[in-house]
C-alpha positions as CSV (number, residue, x, y, z in Angstrom):
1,X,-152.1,94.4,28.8
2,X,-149.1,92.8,29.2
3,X,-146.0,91.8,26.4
4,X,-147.8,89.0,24.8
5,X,-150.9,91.1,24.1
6,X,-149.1,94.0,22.9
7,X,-148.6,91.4,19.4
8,X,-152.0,90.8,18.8
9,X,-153.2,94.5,19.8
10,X,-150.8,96.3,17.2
11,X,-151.7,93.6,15.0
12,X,-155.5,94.6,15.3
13,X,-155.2,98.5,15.2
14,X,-153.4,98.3,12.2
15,X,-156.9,96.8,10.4
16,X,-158.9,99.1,12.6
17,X,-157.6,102.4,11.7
18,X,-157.4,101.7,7.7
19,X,-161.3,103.3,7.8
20,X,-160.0,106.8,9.0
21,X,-157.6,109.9,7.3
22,X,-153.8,110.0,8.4
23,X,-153.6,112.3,10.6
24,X,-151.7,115.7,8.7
25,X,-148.3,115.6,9.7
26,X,-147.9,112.1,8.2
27,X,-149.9,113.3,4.8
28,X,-147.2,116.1,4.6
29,X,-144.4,113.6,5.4
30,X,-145.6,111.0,2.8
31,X,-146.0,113.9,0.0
32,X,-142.3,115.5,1.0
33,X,-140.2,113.7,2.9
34,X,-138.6,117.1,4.0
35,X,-137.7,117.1,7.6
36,X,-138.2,121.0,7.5
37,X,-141.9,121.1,6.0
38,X,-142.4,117.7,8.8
39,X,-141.0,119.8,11.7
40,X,-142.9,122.8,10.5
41,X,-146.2,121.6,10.6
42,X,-145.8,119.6,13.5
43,X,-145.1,123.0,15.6
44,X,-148.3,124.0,13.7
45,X,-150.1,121.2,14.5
46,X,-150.0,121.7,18.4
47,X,-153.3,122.8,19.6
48,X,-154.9,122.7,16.9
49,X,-157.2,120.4,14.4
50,X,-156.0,118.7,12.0
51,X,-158.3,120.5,8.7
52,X,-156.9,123.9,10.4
53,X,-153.6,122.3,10.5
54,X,-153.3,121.1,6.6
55,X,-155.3,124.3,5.1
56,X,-152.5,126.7,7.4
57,X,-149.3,124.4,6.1
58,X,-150.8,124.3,2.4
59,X,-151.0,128.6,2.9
60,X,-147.2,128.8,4.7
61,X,-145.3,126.3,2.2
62,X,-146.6,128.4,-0.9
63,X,-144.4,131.2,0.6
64,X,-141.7,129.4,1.8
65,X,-140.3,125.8,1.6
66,X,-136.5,126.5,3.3
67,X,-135.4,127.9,6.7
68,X,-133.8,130.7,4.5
69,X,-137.2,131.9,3.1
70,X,-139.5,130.8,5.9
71,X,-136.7,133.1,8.1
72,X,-137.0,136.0,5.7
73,X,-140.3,136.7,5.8
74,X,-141.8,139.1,8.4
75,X,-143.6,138.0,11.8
76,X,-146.6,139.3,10.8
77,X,-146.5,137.6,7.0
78,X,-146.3,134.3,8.9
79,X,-149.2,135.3,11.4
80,X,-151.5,135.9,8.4
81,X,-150.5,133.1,6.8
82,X,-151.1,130.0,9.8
83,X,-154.3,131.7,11.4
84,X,-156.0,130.6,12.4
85,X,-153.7,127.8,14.4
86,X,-153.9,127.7,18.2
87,X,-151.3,130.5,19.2
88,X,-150.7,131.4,16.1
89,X,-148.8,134.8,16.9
90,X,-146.2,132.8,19.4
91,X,-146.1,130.4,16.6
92,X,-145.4,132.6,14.0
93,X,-142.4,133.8,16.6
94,X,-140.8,131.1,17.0
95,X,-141.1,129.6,13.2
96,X,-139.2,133.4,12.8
97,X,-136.7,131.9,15.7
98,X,-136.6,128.4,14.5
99,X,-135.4,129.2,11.3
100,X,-132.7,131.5,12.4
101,X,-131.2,128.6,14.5
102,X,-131.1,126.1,11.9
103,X,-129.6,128.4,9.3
104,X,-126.7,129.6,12.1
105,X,-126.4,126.3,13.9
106,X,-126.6,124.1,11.0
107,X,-126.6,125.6,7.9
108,X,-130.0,125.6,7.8
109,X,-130.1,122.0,7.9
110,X,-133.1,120.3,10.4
111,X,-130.3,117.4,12.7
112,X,-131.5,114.2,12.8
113,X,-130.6,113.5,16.2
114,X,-133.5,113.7,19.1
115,X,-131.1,115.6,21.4
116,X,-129.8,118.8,18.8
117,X,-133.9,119.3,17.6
118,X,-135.1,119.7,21.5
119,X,-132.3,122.4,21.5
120,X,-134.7,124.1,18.5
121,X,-136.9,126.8,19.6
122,X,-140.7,125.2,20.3
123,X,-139.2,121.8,19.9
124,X,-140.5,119.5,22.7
125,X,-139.9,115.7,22.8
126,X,-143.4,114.8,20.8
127,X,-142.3,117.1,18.1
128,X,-138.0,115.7,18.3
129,X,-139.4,112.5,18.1
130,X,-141.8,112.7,15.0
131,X,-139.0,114.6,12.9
132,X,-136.8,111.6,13.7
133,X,-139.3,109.2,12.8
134,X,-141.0,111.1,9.8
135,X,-138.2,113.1,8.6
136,X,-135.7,110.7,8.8
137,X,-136.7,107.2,9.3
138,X,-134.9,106.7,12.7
139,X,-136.4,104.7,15.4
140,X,-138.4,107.2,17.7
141,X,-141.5,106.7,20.3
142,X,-143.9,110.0,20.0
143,X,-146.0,110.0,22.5
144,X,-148.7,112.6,22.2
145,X,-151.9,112.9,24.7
146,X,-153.5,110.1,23.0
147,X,-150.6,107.0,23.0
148,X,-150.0,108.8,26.6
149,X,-154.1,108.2,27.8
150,X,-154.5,104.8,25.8
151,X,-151.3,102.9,27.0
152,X,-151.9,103.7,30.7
153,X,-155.7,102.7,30.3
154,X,-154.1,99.2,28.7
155,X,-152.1,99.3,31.9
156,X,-149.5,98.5,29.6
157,X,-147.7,101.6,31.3
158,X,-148.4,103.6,34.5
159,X,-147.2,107.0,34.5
160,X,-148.3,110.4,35.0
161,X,-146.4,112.6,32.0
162,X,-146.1,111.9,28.3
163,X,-142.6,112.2,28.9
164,X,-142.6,109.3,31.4
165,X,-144.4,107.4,29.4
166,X,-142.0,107.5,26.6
167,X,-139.1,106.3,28.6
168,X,-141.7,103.7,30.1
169,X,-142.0,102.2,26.5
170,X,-138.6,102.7,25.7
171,X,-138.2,99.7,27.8
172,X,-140.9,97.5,27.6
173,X,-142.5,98.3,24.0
174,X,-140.7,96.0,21.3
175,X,-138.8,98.1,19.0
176,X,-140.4,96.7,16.0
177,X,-143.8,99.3,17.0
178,X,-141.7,101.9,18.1
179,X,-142.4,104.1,15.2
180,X,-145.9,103.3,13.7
181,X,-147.3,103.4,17.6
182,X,-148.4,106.9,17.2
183,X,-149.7,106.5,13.9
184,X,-152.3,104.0,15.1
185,X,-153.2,105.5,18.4
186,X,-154.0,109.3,17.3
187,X,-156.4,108.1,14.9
188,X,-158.0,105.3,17.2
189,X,-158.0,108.3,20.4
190,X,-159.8,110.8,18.1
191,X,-162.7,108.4,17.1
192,X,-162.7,105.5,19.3
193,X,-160.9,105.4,22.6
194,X,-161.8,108.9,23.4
195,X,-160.8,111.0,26.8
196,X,-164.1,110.6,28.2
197,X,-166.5,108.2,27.1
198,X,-165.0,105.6,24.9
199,X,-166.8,103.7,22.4
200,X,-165.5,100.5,24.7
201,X,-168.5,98.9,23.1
202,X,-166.7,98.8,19.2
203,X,-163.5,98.5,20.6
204,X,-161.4,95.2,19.6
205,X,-159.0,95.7,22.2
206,X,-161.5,95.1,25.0
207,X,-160.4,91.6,26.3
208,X,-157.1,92.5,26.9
209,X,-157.8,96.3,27.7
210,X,-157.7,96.7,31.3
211,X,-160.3,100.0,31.3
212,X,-158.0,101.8,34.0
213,X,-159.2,105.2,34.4
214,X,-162.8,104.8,32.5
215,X,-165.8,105.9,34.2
216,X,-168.1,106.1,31.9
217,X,-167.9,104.2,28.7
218,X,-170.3,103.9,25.0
């Protein structure tokens, strides 16, 4: 796929992913708009499906809402509370740890700049770079396993990390898709362009696609 097919491709995932559910961290964001419940349940959201994800945010935010009460309550009140994420109990740790950084580091404010939250305890560059983009509206490319797997089968990209590929559309993807790229690929990896198998067969991206990597499509 190269830059004049990038256009039309955004152009048709935007009509192709209106038939499925925003993925959970961008329900929370759109209900909110708090960069502290974002970054939450974006740590909670690792590993883990999105219905676990929502039910185990819905359960957390009725006990706390601010790094001062999230930070106050007990490891094992937290545990209770998100199981049954994927590694809940480290989780629940460093939520605990997470919250005592903001509150002595920034007055228990979440920063809005990508390099001060991947100082944050559990904070990795998918997580920096959705808080920037939900949280605060800031231009931000969050590359998760899906926009990491779907732009190197375009062979819009070829690299071998998520974080290489996020510096690898840092330069080439137009800064217009920077921060709705994720919402459209995490949706259209989950149902359609799938790890193994894809549905290449109902995809609208085929003629431009260039299938690197697929051995076995539906």
């Amino acid at each position: 796929m190269n830059q004049a097919e990038i256009h039309r491709a955004i152009t048709l995932l935007k009509r192709a992913v209106r038939q499925w559910a925003v993925p959970v961290v961008g329900v929370i964001a759109n209900q909110t708009r708090d960069p502290f419940r974002i970054l939450v349940s974006c740590l909670l959201s690792l590993r883990t499906r999105d219905a676990t994800t929502a039910a185990a945010s819905k359960r957390l935010f009725k006990l706390a809402t601010t790094p001062h009460t999230l930070g106050s309550l007990p490891v094992p009140v937290i545990e209770r509370a998100i199981y049954p994420v994927g590694f809940y109990k480290t989780k629940a740790r460093r939520l605990n740890l997470l919250c005592r950084d903001l509150l002595v580091r920034y007055g228990g404010r979440v920063p809005d700049e990508l390099d001060q939250l991947l100082t944050l305890p559990g904070v990795g560059r998918k997580t920096a770079n959705l808080v920037i983009i939900l949280g605060f509206g800031k231009p931000g490319i969050c590359v998760d396993t899906h926009v990491h797997r779907i732009t190197n089968r375009w062979g819009y990209v070829r690299t071998r990390t998520p974080d290489a590929t996020e510096q690898a559309l840092r330069q080439t993807l137009p800064r217009q898709y920077w921060m709705i790229l994720n919402d459209l690929l995490v949706p259209y990896g989950q149902h359609l362009c799938t790890p193994l198998s894809p549905f290449c067969s109902r995809c609208v991206l085929v003629p431009s696609c260039r299938r690197l990597g697929v051995g076995r499509a539906r």
